[in-house]
PQR file with spaces between the fields and no chain letter, atoms N, CA, C, O and H, PARSE charges and radii, in Angstrom:
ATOM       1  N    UNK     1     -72.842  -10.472   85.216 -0.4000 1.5000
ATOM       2  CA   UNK     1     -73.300  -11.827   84.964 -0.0000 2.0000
ATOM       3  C    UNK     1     -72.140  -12.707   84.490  0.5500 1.7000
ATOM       4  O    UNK     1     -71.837  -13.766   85.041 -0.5500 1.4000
ATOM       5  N    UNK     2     -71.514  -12.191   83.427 -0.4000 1.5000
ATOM       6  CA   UNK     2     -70.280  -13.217   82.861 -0.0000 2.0000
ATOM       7  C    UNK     2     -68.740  -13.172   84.183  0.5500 1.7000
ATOM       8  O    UNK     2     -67.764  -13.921   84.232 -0.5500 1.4000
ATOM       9  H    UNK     2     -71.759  -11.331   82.980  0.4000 1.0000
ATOM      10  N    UNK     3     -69.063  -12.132   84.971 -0.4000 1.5000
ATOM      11  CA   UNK     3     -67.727  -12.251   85.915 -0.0000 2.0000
ATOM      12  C    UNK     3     -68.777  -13.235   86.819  0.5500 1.7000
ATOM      13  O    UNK     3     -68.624  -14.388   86.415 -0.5500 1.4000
ATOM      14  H    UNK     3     -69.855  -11.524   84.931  0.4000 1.0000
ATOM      15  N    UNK     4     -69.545  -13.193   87.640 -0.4000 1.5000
ATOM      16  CA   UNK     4     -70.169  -14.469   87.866 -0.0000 2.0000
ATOM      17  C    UNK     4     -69.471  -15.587   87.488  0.5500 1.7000
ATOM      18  O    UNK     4     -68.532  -16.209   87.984 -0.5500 1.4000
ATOM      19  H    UNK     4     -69.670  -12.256   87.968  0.4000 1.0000
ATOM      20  N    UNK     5     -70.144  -15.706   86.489 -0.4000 1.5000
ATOM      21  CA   UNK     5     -69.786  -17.060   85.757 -0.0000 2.0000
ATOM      22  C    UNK     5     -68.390  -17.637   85.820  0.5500 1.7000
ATOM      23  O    UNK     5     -68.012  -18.795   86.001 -0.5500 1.4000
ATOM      24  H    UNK     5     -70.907  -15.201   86.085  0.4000 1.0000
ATOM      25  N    UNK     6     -67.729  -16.509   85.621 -0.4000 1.5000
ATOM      26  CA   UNK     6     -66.230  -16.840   85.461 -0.0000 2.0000
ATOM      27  C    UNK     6     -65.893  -17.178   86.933  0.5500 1.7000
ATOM      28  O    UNK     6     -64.909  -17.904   87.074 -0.5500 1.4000
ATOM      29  H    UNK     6     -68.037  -15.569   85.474  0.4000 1.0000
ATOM      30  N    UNK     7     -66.612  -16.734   88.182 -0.4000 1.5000
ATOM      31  CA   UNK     7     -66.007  -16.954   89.300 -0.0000 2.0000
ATOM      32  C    UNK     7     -66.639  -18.014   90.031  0.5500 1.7000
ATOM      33  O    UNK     7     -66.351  -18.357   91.178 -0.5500 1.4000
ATOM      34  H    UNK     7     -67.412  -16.144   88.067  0.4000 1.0000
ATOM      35  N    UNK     8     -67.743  -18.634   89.103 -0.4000 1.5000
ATOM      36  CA   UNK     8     -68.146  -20.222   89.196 -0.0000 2.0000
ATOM      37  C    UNK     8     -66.948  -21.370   89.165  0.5500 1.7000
ATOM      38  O    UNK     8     -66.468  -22.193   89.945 -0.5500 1.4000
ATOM      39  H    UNK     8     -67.977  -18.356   88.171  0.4000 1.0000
ATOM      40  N    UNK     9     -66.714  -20.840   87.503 -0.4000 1.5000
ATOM      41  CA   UNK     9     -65.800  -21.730   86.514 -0.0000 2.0000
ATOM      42  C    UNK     9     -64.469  -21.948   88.015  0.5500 1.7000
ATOM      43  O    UNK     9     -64.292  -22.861   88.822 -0.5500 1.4000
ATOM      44  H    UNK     9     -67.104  -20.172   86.870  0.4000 1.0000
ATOM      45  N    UNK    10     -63.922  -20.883   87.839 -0.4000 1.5000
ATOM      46  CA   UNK    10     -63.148  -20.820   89.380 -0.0000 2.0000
ATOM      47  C    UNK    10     -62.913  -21.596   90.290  0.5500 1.7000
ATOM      48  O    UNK    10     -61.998  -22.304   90.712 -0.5500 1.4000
ATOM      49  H    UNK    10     -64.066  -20.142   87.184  0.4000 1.0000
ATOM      50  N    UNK    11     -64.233  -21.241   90.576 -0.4000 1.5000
ATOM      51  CA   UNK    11     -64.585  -22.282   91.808 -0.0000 2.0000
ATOM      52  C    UNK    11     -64.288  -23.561   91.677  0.5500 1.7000
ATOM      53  O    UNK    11     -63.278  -24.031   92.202 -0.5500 1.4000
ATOM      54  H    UNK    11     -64.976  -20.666   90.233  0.4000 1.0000
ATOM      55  N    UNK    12     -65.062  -24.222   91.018 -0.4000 1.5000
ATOM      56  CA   UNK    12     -65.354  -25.755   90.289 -0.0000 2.0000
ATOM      57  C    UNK    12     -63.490  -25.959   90.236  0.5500 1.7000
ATOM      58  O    UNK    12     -62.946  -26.828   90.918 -0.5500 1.4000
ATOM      59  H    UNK    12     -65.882  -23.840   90.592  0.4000 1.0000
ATOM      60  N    UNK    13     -62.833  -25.174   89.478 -0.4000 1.5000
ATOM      61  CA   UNK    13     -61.537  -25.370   89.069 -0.0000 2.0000
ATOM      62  C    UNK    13     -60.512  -25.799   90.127  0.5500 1.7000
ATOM      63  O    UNK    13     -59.552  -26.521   89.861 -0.5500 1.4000
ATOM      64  H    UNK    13     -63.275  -24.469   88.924  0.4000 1.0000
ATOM      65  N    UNK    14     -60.833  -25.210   91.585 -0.4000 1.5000
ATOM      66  CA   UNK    14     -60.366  -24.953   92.335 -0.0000 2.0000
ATOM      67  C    UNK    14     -60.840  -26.781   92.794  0.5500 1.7000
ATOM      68  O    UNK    14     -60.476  -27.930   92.538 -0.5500 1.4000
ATOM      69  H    UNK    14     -61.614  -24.623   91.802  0.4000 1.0000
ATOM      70  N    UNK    15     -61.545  -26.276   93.356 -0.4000 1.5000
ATOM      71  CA   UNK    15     -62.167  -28.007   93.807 -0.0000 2.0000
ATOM      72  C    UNK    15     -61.653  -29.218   93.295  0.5500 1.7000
ATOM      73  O    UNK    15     -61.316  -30.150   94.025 -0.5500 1.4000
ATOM      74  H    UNK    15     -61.840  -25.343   93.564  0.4000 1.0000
ATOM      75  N    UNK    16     -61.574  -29.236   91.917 -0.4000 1.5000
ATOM      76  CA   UNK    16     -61.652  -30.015   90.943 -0.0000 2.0000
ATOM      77  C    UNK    16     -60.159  -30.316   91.362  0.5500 1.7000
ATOM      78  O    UNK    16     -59.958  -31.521   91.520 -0.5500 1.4000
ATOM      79  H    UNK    16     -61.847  -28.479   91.324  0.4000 1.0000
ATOM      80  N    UNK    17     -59.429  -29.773   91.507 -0.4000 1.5000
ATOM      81  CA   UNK    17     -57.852  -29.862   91.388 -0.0000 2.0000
ATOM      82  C    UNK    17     -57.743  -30.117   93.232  0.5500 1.7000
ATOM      83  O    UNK    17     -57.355  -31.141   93.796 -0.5500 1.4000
ATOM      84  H    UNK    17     -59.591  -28.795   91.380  0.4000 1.0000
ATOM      85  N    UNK    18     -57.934  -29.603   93.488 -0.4000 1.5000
ATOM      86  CA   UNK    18     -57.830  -30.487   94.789 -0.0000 2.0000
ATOM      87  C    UNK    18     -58.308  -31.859   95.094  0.5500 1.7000
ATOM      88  O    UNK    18     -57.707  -32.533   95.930 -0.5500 1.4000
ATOM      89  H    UNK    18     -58.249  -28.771   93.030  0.4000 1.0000
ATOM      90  N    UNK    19     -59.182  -32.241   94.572 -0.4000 1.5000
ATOM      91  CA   UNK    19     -59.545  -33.494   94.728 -0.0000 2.0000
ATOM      92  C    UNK    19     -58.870  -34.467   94.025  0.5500 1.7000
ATOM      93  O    UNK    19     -58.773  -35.660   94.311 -0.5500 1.4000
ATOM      94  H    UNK    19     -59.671  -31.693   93.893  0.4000 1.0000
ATOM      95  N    UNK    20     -58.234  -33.644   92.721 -0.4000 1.5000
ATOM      96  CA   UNK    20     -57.084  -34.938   91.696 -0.0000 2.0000
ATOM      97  C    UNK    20     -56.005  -34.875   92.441  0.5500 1.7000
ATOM      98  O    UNK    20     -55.184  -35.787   92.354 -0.5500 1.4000
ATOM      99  H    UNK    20     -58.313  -32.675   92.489  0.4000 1.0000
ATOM     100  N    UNK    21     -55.751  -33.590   93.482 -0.4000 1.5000
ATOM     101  CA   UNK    21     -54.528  -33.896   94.097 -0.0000 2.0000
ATOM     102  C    UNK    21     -54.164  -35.126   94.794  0.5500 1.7000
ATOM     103  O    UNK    21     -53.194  -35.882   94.729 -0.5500 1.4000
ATOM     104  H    UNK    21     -56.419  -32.849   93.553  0.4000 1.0000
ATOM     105  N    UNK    22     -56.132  -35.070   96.052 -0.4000 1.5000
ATOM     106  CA   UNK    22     -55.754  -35.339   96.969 -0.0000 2.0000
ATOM     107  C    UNK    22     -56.154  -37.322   96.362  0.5500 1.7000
ATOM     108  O    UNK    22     -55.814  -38.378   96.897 -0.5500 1.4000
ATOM     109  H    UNK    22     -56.920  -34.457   96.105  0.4000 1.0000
ATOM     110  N    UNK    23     -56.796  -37.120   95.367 -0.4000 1.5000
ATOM     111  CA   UNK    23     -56.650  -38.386   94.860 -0.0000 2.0000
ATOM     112  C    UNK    23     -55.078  -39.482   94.206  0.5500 1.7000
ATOM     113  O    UNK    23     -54.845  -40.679   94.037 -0.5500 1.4000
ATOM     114  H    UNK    23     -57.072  -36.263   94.933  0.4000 1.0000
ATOM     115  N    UNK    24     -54.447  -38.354   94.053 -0.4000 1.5000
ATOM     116  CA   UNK    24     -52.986  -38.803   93.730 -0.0000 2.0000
ATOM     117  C    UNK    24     -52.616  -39.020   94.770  0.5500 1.7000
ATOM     118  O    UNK    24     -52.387  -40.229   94.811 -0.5500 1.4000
ATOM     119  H    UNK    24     -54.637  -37.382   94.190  0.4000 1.0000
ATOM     120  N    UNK    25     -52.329  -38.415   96.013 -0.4000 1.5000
ATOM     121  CA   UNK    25     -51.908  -38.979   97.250 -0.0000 2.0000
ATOM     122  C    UNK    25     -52.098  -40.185   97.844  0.5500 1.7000
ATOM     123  O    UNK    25     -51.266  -41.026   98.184 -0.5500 1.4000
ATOM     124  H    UNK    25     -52.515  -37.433   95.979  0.4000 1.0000
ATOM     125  N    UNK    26     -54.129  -40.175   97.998 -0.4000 1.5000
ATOM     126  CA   UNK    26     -54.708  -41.710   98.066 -0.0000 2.0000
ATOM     127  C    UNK    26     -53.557  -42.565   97.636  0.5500 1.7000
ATOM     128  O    UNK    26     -52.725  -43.057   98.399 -0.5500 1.4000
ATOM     129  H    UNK    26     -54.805  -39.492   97.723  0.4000 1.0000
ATOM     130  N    UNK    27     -53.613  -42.760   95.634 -0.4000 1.5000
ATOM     131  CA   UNK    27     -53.390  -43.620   94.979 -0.0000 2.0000
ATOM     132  C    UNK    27     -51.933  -44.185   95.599  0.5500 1.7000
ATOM     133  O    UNK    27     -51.627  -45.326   95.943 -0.5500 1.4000
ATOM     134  H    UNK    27     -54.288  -42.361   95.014  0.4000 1.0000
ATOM     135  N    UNK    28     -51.055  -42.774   95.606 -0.4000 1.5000
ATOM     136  CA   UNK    28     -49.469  -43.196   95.970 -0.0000 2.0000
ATOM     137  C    UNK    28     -49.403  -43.890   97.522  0.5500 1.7000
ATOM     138  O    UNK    28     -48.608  -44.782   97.820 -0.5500 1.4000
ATOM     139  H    UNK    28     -51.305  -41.847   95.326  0.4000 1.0000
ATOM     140  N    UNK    29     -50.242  -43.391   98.301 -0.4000 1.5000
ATOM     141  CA   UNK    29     -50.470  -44.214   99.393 -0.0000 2.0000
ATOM     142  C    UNK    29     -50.651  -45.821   99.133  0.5500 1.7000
ATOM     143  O    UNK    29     -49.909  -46.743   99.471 -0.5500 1.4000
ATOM     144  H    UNK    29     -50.888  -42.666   98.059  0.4000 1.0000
ATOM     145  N    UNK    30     -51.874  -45.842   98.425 -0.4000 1.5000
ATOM     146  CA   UNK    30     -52.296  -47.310   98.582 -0.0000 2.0000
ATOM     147  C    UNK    30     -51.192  -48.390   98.300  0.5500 1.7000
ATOM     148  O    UNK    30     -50.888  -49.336   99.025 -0.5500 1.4000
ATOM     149  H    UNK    30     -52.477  -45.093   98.150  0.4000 1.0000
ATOM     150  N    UNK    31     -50.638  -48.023   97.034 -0.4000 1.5000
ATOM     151  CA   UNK    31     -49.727  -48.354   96.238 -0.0000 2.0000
ATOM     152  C    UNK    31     -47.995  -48.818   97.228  0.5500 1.7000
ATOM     153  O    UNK    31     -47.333  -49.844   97.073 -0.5500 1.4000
ATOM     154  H    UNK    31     -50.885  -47.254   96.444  0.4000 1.0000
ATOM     155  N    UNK    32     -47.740  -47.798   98.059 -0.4000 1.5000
ATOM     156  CA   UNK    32     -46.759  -47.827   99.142 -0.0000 2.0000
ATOM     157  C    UNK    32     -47.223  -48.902  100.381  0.5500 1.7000
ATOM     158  O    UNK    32     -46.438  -49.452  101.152 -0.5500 1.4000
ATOM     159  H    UNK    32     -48.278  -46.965   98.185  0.4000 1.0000
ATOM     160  N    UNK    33     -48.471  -49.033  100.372 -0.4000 1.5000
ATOM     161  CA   UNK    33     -48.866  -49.521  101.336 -0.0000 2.0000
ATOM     162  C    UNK    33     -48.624  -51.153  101.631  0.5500 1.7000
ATOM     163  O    UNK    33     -48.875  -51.796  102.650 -0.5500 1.4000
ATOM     164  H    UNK    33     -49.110  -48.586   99.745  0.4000 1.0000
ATOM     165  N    UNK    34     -48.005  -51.609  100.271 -0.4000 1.5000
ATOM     166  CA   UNK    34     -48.118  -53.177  100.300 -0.0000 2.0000
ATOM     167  C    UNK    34     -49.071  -53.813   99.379  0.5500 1.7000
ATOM     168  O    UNK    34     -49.061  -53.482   98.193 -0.5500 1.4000
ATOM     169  H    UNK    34     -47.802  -51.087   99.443  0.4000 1.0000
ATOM     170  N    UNK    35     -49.928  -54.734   99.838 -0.4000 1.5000
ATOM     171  CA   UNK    35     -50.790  -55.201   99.554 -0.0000 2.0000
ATOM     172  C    UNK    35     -52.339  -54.705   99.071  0.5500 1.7000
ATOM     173  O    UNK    35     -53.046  -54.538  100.065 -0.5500 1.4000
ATOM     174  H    UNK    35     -49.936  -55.003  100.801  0.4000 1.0000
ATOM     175  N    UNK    36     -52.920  -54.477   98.024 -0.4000 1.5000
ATOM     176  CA   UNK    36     -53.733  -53.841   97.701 -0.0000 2.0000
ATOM     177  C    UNK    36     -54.838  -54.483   96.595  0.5500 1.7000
ATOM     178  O    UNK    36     -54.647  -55.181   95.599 -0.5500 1.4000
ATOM     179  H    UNK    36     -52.346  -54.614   97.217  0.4000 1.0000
ATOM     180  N    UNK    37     -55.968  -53.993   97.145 -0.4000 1.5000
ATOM     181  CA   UNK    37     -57.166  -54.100   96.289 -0.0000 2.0000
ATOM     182  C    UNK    37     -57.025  -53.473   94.826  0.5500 1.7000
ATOM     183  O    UNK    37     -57.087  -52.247   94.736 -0.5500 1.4000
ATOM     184  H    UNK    37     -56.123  -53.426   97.954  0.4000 1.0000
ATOM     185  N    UNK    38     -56.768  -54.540   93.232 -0.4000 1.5000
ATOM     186  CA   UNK    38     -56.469  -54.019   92.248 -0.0000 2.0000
ATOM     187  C    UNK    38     -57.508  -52.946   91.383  0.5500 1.7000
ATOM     188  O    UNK    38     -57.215  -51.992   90.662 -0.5500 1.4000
ATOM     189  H    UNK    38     -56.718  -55.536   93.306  0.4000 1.0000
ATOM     190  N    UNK    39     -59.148  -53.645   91.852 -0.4000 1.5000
ATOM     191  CA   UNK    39     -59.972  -52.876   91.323 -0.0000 2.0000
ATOM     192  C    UNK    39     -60.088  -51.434   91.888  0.5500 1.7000
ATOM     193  O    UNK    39     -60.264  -50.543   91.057 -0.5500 1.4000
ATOM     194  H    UNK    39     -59.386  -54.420   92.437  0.4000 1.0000
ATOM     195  N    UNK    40     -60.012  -51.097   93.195 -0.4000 1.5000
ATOM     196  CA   UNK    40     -60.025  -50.125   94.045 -0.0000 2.0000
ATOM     197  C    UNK    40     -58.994  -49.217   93.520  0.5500 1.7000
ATOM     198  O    UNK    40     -59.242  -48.029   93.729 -0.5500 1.4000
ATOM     199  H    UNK    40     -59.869  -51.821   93.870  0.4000 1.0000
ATOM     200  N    UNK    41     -57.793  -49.495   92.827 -0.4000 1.5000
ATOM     201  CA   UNK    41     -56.675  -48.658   91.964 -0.0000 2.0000
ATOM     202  C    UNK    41     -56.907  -48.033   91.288  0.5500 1.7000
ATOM     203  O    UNK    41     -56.647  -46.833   91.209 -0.5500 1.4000
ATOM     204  H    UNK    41     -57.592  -50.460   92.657  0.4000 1.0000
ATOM     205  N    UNK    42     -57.752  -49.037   90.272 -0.4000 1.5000
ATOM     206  CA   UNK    42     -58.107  -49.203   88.977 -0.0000 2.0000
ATOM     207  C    UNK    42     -59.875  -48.120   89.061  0.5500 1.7000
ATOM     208  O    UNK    42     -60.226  -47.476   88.072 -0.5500 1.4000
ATOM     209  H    UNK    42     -57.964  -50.012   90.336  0.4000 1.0000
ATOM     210  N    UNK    43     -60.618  -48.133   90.198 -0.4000 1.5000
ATOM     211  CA   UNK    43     -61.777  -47.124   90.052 -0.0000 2.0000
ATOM     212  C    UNK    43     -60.876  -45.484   90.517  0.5500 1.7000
ATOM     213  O    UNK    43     -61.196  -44.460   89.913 -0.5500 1.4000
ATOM     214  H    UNK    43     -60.333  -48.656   91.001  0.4000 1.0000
ATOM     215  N    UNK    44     -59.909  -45.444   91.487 -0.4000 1.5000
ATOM     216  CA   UNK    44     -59.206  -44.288   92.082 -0.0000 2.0000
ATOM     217  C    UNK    44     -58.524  -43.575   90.753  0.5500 1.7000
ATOM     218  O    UNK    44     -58.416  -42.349   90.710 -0.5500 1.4000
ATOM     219  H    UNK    44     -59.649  -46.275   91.978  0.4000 1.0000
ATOM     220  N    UNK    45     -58.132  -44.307   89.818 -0.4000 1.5000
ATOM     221  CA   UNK    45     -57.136  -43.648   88.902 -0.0000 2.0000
ATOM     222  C    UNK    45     -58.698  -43.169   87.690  0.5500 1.7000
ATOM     223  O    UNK    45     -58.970  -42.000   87.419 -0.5500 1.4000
ATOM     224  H    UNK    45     -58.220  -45.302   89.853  0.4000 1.0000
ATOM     225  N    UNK    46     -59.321  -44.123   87.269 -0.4000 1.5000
ATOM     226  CA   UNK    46     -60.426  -43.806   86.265 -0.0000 2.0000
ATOM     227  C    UNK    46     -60.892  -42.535   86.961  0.5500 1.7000
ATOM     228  O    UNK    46     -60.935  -41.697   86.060 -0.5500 1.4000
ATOM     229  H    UNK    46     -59.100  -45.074   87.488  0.4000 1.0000
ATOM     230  N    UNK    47     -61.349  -41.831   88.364 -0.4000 1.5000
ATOM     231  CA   UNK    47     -62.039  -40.988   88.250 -0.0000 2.0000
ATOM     232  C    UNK    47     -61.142  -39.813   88.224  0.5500 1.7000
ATOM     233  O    UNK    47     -61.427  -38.693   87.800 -0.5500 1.4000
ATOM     234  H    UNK    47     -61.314  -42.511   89.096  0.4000 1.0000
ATOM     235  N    UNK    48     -59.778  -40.297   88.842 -0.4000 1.5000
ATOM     236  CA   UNK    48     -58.938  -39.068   88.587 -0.0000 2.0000
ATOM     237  C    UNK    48     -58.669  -38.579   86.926  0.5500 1.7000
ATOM     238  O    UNK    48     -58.276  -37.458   86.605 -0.5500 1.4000
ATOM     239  H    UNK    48     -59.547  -41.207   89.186  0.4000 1.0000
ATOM     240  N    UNK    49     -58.920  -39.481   86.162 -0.4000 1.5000
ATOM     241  CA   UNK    49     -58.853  -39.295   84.696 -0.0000 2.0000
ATOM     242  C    UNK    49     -59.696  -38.465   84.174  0.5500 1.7000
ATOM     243  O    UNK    49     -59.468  -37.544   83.389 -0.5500 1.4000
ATOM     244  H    UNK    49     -59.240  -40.392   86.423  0.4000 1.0000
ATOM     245  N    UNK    50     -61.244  -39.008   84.886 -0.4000 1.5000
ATOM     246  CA   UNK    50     -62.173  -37.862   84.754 -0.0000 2.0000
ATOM     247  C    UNK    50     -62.263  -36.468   85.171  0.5500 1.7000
ATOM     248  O    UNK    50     -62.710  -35.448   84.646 -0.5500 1.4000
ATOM     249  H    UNK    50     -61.429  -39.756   85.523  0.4000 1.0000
ATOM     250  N    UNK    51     -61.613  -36.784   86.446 -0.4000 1.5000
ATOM     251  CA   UNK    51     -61.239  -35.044   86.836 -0.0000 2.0000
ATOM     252  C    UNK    51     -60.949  -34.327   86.088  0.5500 1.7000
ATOM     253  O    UNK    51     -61.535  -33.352   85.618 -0.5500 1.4000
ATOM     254  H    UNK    51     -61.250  -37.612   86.873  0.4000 1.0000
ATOM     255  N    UNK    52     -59.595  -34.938   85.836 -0.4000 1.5000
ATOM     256  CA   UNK    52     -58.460  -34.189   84.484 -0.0000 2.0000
ATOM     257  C    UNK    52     -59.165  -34.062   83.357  0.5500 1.7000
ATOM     258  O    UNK    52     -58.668  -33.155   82.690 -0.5500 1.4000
ATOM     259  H    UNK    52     -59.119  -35.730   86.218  0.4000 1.0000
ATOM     260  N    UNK    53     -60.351  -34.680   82.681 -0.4000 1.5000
ATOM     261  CA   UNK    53     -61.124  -34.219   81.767 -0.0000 2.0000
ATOM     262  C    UNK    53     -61.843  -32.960   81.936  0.5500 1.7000
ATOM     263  O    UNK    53     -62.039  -31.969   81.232 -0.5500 1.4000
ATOM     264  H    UNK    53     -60.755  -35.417   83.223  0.4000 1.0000
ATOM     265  N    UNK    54     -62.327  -33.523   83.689 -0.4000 1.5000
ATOM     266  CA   UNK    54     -63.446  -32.249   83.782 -0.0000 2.0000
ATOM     267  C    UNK    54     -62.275  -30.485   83.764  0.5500 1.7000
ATOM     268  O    UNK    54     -62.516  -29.415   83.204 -0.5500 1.4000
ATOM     269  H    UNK    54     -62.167  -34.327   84.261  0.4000 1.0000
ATOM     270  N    UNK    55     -61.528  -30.744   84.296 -0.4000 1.5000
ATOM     271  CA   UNK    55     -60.436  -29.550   84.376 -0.0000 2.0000
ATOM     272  C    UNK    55     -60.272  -29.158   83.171  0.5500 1.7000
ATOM     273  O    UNK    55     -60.463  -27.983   82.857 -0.5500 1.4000
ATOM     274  H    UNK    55     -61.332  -31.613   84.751  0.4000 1.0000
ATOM     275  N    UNK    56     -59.889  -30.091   82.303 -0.4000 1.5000
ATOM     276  CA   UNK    56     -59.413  -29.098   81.042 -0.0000 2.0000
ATOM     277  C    UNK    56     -60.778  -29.074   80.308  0.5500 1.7000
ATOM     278  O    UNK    56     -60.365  -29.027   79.149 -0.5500 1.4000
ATOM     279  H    UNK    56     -59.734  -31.046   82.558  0.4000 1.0000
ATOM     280  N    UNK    57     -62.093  -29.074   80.213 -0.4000 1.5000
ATOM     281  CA   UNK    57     -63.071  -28.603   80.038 -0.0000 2.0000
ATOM     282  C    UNK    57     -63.366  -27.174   80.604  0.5500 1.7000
ATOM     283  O    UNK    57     -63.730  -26.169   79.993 -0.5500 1.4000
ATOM     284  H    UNK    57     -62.428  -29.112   81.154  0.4000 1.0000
ATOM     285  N    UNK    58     -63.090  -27.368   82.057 -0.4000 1.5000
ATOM     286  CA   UNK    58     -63.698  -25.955   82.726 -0.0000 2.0000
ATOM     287  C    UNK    58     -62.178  -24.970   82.170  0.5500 1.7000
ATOM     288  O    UNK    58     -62.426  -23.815   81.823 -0.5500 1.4000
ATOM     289  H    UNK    58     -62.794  -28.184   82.553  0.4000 1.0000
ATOM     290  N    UNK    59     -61.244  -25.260   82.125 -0.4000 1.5000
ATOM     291  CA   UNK    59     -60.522  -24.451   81.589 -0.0000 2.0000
ATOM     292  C    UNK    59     -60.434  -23.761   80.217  0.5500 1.7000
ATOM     293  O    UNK    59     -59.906  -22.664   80.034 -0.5500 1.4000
ATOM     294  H    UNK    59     -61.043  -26.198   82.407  0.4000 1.0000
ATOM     295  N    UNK    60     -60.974  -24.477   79.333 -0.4000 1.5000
ATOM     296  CA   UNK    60     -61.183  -24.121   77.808 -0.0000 2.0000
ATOM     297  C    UNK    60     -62.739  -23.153   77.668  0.5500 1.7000
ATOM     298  O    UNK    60     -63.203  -22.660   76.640 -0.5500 1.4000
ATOM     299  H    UNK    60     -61.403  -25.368   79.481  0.4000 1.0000
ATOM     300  N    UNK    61     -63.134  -23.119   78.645 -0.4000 1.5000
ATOM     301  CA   UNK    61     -64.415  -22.282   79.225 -0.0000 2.0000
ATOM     302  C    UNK    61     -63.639  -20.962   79.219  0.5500 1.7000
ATOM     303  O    UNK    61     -63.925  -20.113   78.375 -0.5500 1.4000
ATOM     304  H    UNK    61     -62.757  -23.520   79.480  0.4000 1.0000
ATOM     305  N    UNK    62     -62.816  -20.780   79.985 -0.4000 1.5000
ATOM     306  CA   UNK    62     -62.083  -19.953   80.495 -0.0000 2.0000
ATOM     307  C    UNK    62     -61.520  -19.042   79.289  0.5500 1.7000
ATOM     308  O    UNK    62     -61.774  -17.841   79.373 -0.5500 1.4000
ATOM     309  H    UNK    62     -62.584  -21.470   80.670  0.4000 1.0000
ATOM     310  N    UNK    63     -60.844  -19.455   78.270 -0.4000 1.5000
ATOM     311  CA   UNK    63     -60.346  -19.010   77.071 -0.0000 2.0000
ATOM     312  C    UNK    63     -61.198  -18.367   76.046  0.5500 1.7000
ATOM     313  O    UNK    63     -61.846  -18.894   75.142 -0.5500 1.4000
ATOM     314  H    UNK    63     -60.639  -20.432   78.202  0.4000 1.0000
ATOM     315  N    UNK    64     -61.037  -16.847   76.439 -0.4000 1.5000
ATOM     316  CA   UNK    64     -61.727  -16.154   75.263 -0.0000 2.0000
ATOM     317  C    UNK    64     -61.762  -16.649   73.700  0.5500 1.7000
ATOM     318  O    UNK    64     -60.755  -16.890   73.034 -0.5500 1.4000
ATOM     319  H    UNK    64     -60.510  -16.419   77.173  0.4000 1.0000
ATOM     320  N    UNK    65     -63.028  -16.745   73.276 -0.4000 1.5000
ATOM     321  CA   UNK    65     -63.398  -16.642   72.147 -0.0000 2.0000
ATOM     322  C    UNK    65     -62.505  -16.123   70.968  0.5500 1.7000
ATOM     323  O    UNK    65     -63.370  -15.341   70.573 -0.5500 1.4000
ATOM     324  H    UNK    65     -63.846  -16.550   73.818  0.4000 1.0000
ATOM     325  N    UNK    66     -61.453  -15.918   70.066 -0.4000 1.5000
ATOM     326  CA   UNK    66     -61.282  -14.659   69.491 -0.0000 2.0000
ATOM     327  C    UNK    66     -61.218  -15.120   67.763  0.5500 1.7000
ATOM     328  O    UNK    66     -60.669  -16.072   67.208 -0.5500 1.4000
ATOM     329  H    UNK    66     -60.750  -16.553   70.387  0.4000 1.0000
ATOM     330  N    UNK    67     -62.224  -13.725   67.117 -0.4000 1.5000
ATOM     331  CA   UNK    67     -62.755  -13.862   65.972 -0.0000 2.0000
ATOM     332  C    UNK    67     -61.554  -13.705   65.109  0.5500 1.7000
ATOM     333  O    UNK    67     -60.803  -12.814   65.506 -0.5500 1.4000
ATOM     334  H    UNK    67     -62.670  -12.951   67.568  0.4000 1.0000
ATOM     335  N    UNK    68     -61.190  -14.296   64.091 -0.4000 1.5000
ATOM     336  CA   UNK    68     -59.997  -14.334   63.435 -0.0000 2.0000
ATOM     337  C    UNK    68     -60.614  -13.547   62.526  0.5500 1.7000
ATOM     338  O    UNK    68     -60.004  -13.160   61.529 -0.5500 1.4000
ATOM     339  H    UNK    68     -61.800  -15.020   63.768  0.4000 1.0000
């Protein structure tokens, strides 16, 4: 059940980071591109922020417990 879980967390992790990748690319694109829509930047970078939240969430998942 908990290796399960862990190979959820995984998953999600996996995803998660590909999509901030491929959202950094977007961004550096748009940005190279010239002329650009400022709000459209400005929603591309906020959700990549959230990514990076959601990542180091699913990662601190990841980190055993240990009883001092």
């Amino acid at each position: 059940m908990i290796d399960d879980n862990i190979e959820d967390i995984r998953r999600q992790l996996t995803e998660l980071r590909t999509e901030h990748r491929d959202l950094d690319d977007v961004i550096a694109r748009l940005i190279e591109g010239g002329p650009f829509d400022q709000l459209t930047l400005q929603r591309l970078k906020k959700r990549k922020l959230a990514l990076k939240d959601q990542i180091a969430r699913l990662e601190n998942l990841m980190i055993p417990d240990i009883i001092a």
